[in-house]
Structures are given as structure tokens and as C-alpha cells.
mmCIF file as gemmi writes it, N, C-alpha and C atoms, coordinates in Angstrom:
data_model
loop_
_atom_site.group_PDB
_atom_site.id
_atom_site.type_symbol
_atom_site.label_atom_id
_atom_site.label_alt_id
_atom_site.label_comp_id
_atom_site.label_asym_id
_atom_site.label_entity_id
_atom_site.label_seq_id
_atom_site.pdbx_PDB_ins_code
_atom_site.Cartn_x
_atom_site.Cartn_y
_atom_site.Cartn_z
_atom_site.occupancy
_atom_site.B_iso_or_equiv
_atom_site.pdbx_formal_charge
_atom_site.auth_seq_id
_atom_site.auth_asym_id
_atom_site.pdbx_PDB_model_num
ATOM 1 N N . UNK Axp A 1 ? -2.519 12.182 2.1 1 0 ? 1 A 1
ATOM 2 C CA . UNK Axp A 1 ? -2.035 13.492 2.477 1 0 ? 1 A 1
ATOM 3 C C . UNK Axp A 1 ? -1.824 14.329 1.228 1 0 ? 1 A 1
ATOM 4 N N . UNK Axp A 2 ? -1.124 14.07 0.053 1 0 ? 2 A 1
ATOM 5 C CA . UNK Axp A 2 ? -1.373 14.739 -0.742 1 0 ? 2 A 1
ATOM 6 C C . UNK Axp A 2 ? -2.071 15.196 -1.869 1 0 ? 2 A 1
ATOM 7 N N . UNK Axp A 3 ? -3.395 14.006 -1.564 1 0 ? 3 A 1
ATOM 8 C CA . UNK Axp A 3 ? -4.79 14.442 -1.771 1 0 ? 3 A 1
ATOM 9 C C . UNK Axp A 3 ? -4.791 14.971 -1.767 1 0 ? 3 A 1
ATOM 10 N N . UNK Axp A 4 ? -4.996 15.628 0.601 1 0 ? 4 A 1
ATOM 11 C CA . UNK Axp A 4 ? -5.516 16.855 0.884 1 0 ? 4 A 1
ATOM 12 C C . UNK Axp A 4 ? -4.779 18.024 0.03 1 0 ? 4 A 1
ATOM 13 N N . UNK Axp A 5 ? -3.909 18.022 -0.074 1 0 ? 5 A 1
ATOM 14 C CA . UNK Axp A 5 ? -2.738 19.101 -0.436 1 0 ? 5 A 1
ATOM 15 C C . UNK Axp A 5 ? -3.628 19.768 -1.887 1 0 ? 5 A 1
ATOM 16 N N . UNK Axp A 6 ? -3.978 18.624 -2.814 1 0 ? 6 A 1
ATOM 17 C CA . UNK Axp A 6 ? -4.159 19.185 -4.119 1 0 ? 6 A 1
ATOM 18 C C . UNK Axp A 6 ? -5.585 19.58 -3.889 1 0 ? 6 A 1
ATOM 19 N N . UNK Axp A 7 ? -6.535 18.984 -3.251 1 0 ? 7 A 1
ATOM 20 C CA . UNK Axp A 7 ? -7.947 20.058 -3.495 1 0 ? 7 A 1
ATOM 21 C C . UNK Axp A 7 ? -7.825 20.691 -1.931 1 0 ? 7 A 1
ATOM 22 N N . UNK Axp A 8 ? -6.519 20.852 -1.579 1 0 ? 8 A 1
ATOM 23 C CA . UNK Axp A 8 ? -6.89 21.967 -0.343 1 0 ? 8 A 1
ATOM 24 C C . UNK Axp A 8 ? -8.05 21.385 1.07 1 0 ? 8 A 1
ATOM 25 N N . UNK Axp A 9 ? -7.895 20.169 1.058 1 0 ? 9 A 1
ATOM 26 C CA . UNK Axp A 9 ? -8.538 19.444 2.339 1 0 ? 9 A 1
ATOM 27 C C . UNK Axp A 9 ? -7.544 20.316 3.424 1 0 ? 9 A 1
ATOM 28 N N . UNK Axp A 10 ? -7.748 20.693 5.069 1 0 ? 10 A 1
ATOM 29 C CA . UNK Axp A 10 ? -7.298 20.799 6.122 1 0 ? 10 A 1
ATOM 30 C C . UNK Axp A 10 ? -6.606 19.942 6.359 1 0 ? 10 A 1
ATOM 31 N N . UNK Axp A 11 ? -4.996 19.909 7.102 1 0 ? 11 A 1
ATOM 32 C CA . UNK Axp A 11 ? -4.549 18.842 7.472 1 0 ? 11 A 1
ATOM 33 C C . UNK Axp A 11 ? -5.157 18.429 8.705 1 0 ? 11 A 1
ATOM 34 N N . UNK Axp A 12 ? -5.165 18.944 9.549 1 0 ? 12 A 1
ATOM 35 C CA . UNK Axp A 12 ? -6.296 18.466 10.537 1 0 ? 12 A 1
ATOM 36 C C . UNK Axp A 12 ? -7.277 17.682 10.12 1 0 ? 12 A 1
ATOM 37 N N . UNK Axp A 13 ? -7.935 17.365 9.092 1 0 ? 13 A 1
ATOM 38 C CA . UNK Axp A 13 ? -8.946 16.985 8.616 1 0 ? 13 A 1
ATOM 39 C C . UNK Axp A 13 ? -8.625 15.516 8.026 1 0 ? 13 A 1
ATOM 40 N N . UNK Axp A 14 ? -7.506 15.823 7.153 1 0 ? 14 A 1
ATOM 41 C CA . UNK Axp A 14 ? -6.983 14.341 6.741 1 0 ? 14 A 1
ATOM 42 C C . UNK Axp A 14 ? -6.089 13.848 7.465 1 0 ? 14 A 1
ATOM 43 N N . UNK Axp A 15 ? -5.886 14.256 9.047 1 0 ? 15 A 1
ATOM 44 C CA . UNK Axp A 15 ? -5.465 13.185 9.992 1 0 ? 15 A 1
ATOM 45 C C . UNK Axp A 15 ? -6.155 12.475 10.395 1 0 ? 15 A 1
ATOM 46 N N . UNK Axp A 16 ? -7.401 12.792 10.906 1 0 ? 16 A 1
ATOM 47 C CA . UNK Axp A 16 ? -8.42 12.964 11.139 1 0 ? 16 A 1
ATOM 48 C C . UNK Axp A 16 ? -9.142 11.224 10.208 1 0 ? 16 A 1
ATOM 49 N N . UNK Axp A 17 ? -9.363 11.636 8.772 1 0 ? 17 A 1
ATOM 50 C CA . UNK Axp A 17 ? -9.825 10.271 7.88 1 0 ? 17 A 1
ATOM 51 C C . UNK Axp A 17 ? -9.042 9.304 7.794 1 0 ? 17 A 1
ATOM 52 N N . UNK Axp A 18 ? -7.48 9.579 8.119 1 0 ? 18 A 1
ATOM 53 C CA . UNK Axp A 18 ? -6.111 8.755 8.139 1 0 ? 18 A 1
ATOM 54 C C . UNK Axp A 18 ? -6.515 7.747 9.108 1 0 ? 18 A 1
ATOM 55 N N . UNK Axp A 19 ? -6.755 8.372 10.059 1 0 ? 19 A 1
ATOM 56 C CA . UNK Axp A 19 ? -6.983 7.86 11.92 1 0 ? 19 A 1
ATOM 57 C C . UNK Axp A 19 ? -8.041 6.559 11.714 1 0 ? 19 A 1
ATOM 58 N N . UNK Axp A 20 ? -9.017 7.344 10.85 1 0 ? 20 A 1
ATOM 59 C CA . UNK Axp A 20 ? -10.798 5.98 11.122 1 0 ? 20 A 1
ATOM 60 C C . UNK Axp A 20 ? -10.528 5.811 10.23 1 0 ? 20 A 1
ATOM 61 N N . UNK Axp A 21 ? -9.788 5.582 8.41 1 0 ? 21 A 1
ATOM 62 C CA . UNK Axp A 21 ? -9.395 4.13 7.826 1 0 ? 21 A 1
ATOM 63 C C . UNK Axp A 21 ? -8.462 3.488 8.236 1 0 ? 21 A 1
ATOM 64 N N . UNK Axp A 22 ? -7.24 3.85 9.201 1 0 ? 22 A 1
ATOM 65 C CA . UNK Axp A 22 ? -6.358 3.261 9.547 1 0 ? 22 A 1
ATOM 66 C C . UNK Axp A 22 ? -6.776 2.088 10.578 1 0 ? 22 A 1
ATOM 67 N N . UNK Axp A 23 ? -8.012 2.505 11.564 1 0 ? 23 A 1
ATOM 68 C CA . UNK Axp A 23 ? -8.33 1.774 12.326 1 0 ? 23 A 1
ATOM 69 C C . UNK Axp A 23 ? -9.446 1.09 11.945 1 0 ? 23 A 1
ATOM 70 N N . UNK Axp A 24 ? -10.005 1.473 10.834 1 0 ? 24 A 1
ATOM 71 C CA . UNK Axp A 24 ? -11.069 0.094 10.217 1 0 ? 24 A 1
ATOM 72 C C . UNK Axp A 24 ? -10.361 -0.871 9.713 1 0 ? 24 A 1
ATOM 73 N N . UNK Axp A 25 ? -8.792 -0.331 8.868 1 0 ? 25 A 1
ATOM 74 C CA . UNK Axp A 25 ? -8.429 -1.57 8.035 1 0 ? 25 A 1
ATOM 75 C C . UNK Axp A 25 ? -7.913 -2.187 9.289 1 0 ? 25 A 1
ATOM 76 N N . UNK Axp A 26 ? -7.207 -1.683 10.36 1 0 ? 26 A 1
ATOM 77 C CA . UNK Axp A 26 ? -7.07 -2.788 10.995 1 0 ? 26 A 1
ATOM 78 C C . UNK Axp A 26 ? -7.4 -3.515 12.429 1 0 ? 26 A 1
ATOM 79 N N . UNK Axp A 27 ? -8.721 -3.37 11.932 1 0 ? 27 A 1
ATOM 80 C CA . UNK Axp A 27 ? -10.059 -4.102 12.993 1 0 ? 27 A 1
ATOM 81 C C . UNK Axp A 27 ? -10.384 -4.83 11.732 1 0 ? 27 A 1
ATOM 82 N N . UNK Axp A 28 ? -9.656 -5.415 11.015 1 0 ? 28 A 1
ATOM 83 C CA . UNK Axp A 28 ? -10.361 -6.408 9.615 1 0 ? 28 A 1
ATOM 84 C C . UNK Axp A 28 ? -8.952 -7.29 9.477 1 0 ? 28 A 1
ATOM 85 N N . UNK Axp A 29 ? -7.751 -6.952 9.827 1 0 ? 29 A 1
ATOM 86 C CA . UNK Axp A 29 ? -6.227 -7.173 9.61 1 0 ? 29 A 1
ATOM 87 C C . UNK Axp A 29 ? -6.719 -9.243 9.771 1 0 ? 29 A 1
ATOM 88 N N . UNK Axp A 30 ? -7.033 -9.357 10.928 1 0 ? 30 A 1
ATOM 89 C CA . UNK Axp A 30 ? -7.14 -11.075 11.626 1 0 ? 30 A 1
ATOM 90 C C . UNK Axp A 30 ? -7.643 -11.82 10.133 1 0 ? 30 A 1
ATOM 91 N N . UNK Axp A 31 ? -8.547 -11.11 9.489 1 0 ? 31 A 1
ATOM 92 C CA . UNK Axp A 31 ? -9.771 -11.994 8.981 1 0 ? 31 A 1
ATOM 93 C C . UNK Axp A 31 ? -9.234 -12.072 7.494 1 0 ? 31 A 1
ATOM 94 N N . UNK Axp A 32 ? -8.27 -10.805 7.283 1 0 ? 32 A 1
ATOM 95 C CA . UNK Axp A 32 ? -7.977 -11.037 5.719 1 0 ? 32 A 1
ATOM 96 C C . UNK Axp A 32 ? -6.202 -10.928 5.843 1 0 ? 32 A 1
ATOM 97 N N . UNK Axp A 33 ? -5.403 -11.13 6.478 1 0 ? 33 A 1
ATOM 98 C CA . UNK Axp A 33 ? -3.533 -11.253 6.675 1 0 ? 33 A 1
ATOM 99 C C . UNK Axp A 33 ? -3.344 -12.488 7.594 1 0 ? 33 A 1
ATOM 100 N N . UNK Axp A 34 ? -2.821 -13.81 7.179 1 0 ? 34 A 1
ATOM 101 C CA . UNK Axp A 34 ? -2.304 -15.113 7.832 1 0 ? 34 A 1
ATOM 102 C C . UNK Axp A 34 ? -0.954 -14.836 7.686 1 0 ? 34 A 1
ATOM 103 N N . UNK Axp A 35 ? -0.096 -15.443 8.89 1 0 ? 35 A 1
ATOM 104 C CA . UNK Axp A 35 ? 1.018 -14.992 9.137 1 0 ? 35 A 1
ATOM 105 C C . UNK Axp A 35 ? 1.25 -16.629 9.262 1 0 ? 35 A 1
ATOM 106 N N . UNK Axp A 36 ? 2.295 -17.639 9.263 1 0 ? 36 A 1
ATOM 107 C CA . UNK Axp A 36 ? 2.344 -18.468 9.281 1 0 ? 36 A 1
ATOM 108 C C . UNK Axp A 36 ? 2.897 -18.537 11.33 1 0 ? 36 A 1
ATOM 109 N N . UNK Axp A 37 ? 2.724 -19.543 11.722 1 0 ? 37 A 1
ATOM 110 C CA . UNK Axp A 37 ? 2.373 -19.592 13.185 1 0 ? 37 A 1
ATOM 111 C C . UNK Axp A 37 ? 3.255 -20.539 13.977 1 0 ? 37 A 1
ATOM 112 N N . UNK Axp A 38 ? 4.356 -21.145 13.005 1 0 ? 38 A 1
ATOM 113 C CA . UNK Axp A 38 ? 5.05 -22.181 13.567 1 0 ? 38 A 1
ATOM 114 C C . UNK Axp A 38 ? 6.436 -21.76 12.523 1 0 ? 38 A 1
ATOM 115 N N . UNK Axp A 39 ? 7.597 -22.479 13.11 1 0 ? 39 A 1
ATOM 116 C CA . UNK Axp A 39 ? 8.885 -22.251 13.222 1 0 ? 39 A 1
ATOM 117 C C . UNK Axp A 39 ? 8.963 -22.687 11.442 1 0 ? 39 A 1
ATOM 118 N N . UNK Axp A 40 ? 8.352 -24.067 11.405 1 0 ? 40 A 1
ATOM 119 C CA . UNK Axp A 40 ? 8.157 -24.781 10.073 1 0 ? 40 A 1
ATOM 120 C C . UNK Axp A 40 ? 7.622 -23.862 9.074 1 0 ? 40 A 1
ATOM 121 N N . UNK Axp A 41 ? 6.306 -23.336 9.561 1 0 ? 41 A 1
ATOM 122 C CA . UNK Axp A 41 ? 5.647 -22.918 8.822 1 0 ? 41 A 1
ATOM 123 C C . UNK Axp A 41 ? 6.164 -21.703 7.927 1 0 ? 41 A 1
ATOM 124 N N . UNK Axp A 42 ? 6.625 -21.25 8.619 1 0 ? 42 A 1
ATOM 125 C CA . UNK Axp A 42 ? 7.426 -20.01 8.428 1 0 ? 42 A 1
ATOM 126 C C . UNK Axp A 42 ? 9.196 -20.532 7.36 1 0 ? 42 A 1
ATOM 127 N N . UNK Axp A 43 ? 9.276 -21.562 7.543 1 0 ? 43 A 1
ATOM 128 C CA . UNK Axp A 43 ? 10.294 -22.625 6.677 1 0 ? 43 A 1
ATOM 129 C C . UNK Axp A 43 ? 9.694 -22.676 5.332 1 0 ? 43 A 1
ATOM 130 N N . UNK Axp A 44 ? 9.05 -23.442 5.49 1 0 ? 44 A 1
ATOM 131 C CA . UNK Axp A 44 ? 7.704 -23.498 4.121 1 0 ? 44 A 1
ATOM 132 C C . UNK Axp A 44 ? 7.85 -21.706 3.555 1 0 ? 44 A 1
ATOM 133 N N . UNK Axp A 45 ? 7.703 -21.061 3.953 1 0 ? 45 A 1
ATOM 134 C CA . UNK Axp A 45 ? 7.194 -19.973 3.298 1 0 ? 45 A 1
ATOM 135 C C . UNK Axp A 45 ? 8.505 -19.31 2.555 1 0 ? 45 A 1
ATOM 136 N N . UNK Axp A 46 ? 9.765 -19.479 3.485 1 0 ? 46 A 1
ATOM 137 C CA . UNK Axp A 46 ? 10.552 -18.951 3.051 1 0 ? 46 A 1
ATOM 138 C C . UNK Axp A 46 ? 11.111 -19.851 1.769 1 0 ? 46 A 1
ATOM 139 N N . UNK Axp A 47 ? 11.083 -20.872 1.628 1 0 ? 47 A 1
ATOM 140 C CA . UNK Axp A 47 ? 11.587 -21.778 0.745 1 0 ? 47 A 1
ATOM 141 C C . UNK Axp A 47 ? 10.58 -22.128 -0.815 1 0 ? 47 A 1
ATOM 142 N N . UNK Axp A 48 ? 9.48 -21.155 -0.167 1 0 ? 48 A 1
ATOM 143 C CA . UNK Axp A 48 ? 8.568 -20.765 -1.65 1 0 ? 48 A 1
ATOM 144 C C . UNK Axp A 48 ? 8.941 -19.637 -2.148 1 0 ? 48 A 1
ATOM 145 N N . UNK Axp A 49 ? 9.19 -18.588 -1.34 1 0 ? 49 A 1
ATOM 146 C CA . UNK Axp A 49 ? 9.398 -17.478 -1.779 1 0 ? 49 A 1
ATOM 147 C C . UNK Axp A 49 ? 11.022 -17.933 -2.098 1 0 ? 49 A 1
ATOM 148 N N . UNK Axp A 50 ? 11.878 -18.224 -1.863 1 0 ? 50 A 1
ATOM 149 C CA . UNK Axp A 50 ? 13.111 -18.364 -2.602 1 0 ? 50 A 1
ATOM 150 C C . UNK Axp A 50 ? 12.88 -19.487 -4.138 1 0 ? 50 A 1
ATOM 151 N N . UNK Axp A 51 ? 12.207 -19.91 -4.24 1 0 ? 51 A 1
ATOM 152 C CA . UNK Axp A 51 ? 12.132 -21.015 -5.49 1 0 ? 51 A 1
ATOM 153 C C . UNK Axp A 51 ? 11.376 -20.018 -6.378 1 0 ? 51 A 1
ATOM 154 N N . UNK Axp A 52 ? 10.64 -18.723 -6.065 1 0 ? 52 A 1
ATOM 155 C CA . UNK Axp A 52 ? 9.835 -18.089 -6.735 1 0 ? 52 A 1
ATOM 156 C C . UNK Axp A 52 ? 11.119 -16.956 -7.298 1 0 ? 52 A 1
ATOM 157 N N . UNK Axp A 53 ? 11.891 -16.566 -6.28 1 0 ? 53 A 1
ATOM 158 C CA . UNK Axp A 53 ? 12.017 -15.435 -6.682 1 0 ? 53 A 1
ATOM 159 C C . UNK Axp A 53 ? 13.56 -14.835 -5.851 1 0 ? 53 A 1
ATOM 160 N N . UNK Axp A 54 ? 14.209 -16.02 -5.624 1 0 ? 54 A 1
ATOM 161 C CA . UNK Axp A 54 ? 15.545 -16.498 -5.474 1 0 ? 54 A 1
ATOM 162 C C . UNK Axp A 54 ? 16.113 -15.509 -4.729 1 0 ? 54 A 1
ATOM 163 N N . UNK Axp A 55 ? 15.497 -14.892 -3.287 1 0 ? 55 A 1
ATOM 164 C CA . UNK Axp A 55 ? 16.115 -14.371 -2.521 1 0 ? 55 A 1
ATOM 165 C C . UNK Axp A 55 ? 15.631 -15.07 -1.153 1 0 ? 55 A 1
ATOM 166 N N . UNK Axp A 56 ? 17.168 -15.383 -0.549 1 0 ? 56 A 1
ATOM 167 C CA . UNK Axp A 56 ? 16.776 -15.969 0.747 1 0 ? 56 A 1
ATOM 168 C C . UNK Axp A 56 ? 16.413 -15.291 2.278 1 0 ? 56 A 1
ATOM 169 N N . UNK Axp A 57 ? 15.902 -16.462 3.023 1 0 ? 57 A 1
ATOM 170 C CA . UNK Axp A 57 ? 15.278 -15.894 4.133 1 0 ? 57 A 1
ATOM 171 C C . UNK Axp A 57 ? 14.547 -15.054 4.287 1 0 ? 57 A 1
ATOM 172 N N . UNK Axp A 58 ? 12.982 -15.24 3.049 1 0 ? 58 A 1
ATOM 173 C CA . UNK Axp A 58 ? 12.559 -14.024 3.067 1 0 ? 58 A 1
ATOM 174 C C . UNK Axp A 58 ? 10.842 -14.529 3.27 1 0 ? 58 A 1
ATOM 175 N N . UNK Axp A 59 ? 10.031 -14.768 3.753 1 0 ? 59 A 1
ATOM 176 C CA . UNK Axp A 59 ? 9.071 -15.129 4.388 1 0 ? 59 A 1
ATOM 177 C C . UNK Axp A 59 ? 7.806 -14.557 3.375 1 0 ? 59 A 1
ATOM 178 N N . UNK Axp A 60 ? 7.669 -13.072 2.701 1 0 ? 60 A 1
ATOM 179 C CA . UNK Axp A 60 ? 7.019 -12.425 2.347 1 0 ? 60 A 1
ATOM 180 C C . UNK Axp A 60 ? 7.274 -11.452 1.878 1 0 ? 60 A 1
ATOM 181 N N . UNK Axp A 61 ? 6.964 -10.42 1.484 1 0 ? 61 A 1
ATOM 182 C CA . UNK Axp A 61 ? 6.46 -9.025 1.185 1 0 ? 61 A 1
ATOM 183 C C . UNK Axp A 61 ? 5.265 -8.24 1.347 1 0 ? 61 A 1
ATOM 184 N N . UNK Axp A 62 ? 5.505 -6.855 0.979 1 0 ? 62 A 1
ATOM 185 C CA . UNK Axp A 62 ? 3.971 -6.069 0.713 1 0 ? 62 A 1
ATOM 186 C C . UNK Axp A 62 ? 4.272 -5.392 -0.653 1 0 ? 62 A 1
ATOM 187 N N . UNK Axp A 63 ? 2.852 -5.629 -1.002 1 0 ? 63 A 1
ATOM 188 C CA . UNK Axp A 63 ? 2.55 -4.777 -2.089 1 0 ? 63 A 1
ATOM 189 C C . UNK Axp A 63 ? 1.881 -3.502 -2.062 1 0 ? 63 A 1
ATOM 190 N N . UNK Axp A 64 ? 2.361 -3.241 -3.158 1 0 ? 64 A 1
ATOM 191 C CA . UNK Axp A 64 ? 1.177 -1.87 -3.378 1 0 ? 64 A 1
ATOM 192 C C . UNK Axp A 64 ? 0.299 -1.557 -4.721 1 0 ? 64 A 1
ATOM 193 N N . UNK Axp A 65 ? -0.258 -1.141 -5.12 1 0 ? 65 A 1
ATOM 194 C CA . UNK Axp A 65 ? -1.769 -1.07 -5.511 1 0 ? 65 A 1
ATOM 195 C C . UNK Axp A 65 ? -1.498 0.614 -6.216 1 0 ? 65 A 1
ATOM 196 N N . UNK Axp A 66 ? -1.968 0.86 -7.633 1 0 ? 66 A 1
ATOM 197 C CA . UNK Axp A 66 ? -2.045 2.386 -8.019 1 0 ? 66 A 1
ATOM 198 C C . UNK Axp A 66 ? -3.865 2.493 -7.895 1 0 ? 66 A 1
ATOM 199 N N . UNK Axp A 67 ? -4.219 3.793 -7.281 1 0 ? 67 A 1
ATOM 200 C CA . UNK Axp A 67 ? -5.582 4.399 -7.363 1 0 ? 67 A 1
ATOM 201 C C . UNK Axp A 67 ? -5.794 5.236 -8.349 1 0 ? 67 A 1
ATOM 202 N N . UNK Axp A 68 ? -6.482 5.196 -9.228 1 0 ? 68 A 1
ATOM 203 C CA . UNK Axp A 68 ? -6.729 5.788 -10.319 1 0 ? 68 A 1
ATOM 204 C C . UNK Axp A 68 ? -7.21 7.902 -9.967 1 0 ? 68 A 1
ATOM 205 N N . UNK Axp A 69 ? -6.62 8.721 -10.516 1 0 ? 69 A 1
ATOM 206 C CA . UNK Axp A 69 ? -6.888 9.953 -9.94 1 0 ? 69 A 1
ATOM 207 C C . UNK Axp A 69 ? -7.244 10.972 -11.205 1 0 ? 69 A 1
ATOM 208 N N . UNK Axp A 70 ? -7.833 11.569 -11.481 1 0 ? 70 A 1
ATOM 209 C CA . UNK Axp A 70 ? -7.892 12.488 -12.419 1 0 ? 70 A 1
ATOM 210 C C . UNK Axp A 70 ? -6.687 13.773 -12.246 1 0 ? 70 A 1
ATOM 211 N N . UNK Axp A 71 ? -6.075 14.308 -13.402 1 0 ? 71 A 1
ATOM 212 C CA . UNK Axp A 71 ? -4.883 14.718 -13.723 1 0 ? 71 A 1
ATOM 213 C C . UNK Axp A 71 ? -5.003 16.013 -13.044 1 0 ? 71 A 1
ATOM 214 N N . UNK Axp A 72 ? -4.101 15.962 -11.731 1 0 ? 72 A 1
ATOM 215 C CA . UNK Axp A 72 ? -4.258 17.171 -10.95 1 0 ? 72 A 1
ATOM 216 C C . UNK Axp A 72 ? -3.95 18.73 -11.185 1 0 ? 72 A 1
ATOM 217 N N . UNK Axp A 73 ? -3.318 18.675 -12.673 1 0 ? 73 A 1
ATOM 218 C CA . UNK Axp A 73 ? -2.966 19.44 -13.072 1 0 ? 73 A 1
ATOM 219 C C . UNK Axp A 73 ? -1.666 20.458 -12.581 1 0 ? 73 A 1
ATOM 220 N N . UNK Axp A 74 ? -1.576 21.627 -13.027 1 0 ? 74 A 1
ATOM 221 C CA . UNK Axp A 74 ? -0.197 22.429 -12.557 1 0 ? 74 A 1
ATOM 222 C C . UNK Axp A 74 ? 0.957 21.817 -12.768 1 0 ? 74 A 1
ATOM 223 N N . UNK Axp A 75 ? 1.896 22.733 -11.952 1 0 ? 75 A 1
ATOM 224 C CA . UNK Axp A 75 ? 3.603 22.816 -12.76 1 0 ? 75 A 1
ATOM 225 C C . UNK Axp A 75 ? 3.547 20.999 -11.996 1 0 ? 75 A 1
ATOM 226 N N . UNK Axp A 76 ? 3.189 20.13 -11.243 1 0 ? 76 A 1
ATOM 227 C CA . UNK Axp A 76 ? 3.585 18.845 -10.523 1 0 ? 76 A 1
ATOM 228 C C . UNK Axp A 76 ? 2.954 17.95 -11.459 1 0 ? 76 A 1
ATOM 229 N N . UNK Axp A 77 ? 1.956 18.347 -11.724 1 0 ? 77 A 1
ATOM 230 C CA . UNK Axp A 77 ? 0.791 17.056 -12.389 1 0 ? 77 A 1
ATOM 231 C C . UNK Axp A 77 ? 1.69 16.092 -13.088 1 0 ? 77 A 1
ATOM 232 N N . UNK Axp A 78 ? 2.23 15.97 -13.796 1 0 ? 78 A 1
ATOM 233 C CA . UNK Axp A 78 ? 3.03 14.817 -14.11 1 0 ? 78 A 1
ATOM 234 C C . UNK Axp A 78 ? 3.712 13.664 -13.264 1 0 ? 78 A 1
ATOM 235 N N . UNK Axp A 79 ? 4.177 14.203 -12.277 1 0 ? 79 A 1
ATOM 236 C CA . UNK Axp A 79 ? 4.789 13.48 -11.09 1 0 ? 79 A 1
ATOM 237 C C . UNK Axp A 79 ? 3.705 12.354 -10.527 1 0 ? 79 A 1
ATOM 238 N N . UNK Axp A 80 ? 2.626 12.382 -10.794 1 0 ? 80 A 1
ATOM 239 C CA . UNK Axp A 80 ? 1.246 11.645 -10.325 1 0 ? 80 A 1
ATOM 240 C C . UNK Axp A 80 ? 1.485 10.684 -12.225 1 0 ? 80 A 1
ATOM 241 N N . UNK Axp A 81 ? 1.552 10.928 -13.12 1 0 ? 81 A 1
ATOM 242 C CA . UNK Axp A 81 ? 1.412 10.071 -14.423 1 0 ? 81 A 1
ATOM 243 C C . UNK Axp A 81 ? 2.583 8.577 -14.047 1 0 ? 81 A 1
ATOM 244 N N . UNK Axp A 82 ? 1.803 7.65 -13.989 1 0 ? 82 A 1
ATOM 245 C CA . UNK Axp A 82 ? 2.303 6.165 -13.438 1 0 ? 82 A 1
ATOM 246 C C . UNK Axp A 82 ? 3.039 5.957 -14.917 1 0 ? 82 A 1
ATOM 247 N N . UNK Axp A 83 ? 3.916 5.006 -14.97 1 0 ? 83 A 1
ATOM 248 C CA . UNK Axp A 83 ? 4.57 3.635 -16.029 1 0 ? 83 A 1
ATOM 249 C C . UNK Axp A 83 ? 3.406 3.306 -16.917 1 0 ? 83 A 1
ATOM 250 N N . UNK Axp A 84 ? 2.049 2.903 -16.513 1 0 ? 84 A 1
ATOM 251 C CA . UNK Axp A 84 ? 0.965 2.466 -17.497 1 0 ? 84 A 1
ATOM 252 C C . UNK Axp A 84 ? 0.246 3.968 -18.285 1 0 ? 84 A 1
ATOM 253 N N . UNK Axp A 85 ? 0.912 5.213 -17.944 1 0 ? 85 A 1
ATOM 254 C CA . UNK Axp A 85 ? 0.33 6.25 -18.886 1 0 ? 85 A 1
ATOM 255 C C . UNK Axp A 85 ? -0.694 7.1 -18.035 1 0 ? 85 A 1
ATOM 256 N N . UNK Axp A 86 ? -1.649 6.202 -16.767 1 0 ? 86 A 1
ATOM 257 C CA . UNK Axp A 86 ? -2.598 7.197 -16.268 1 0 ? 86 A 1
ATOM 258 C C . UNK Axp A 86 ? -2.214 7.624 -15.074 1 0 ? 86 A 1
ATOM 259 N N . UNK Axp A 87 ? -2.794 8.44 -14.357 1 0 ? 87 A 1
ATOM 260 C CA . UNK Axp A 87 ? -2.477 9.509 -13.36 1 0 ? 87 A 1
ATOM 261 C C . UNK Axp A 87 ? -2.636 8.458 -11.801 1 0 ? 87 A 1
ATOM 262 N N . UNK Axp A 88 ? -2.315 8.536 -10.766 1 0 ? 88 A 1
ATOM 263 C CA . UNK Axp A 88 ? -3.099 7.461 -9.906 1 0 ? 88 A 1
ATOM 264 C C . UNK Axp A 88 ? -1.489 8.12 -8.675 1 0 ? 88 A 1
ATOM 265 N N . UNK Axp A 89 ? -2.647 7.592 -7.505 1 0 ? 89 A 1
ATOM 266 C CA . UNK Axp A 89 ? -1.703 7.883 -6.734 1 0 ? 89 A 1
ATOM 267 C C . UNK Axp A 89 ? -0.625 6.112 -6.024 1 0 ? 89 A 1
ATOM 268 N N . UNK Axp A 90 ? 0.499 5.707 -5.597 1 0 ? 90 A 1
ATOM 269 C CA . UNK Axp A 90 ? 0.498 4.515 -5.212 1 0 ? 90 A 1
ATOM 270 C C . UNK Axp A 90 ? 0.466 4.496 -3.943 1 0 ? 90 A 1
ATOM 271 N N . UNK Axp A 91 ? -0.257 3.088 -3.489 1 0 ? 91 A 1
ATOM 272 C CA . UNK Axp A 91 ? -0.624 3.18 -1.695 1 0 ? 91 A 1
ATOM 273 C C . UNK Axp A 91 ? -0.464 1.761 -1.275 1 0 ? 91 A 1
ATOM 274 N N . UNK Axp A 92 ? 0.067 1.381 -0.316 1 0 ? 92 A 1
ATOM 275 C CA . UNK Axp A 92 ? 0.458 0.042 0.259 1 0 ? 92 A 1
ATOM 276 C C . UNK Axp A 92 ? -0.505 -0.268 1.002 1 0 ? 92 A 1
């Protein structure tokens, strides 16, 4: 969305591309996200993730990922400059 915003895409338009990647990534969700499927299993997971990273009852997380963007410039453009120095937007 605030792509569209900076080169002036229609919002209509980037609901629109929101809609058919939202529903490609997840018509793919089965084949690439395992959820553990049993009471145990789900035991196991939490008791890795606490030996990793010493918070309990916690099964998982999500991450997120920076996309690399060329410097959008104007009075905001900075607000887009990440911790590693380059411009990028972050997306889960």
C-alpha cells in the first residue's frame, strides 16, 4: 500500500494486486507452512523454542523479511532507510 502511495498506483488497483498475491500465497500455504498436528507435537515445539530462546509456551513465531527499494525520496524518504543503511520496505 505504500508503494502505491509513493509512485501514485490507484488504491483500487493495489487492492486489487493485494487480493491475487494474497490468494496465490495462500493456495501454496499446505506445501510450504507445517503446523505440528498432535498435542505432543506441539510439546516438542514448545520446549525447543523455550531452550532456544527462553520464553514459555510458545510454539513459534513469524518473521519478516526487508525488500530492497530505491530511495523514495522527499520530506519521508528516510523513514524507508532500514538498521543495515539501505532503503527497503519490511513485509511478513
Amino acid at each position: 500500500i505504500v508503494s502505491g502511495d509513493i509512485r501514485g498506483i490507484n488504491q483500487a488497483t493495489v487492492s486489487r494486486i493485494i487480493k491475487k498475491v494474497s490468494n496465490s500465497l495462500a493456495s501454496q500455504f499446505k506445501h510450504y507452512v507445517k503446523f505440528p498436528s498432535t498435542a505432543d507435537e506441539w510439546s516438542i515445539k514448545q520446549e525447543q523454542f523455550y531452550k532456544m530462546y527462553k520464553i514459555p509456551g510458545i510454539g513459534g513465531c513469524i518473521d519478516c523479511t526487508h525488500i530492497k527499494i530505491q530511495n523514495p525520496g522527499g520530506p519521508d524518504g528516510e523513514v524507508f532507510r532500514n538498521r543495515n543503511g539501505y532503503f527497503s520496505l519490511n513485509v511478513q
